[in-house]
N, C-alpha and C positions, 0 to 999 in steps of 0.2 A: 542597397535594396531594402523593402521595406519586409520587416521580419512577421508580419503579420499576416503577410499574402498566404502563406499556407494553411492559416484558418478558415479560411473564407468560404469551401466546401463544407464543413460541420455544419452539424446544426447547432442553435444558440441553446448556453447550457453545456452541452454533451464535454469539456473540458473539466467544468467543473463538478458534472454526477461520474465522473472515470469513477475517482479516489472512494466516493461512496460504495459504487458498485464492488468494488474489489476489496473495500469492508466487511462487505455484507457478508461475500463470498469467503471471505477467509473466517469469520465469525461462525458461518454455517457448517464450517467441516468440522471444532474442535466440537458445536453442541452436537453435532448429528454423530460421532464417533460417543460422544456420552450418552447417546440415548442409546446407541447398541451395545454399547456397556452396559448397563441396569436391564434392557432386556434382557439381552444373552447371559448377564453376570460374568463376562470372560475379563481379565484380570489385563492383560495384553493389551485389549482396545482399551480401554481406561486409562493406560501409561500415553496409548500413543493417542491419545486425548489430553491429556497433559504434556505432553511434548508439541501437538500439534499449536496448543496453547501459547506455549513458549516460542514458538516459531510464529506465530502470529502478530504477538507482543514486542517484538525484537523487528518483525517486520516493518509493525505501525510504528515504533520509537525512531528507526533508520525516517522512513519517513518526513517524519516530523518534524526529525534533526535537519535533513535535509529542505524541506522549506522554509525555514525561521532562521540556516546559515546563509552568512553574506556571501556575494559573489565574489568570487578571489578576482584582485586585480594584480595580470602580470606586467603592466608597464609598459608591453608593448603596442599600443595602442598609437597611433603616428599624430595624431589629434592632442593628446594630451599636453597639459601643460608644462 
């Protein structure tokens, strides 16, 4: 079967703005948890501004890792040489 056929509904594009969109968004909650830190001055939102951070970071790294790894080949393939 041809593995492409389940794209054909999207629109052109929309695979590749996912990753971006779910950037942006994860980007948006560690600055917007630091801007209610320096408002409020609470101590609290600040860490988990920093933790959100690191959760971010570790998210985009998994990521990354995971496009730029080769596909595992197990052999069983009936085609193969």
């Amino acid at each position: 079967m041809n593995s492409t056929s389940d794209n054909r509904h999207t629109a052109p594009g929309t695979l590749e703005t996912g990753p971006l969109v779910v950037g942006i968004l994860g980007i948006s909650i560690p600055v917007s948890l630091v801007a209610v830190a320096c408002v409020t001055g609470s101590v609290i939102v600040l860490i988990l501004a920093v933790l959100a951070m690191f959760a971010v970071g570790g998210a985009t790294l998994t990521f990354v890792m995971r496009l730029t790894s080769d596909p595992v080949e197990d052999g069983s393939d009936p085609h193969a040489e």
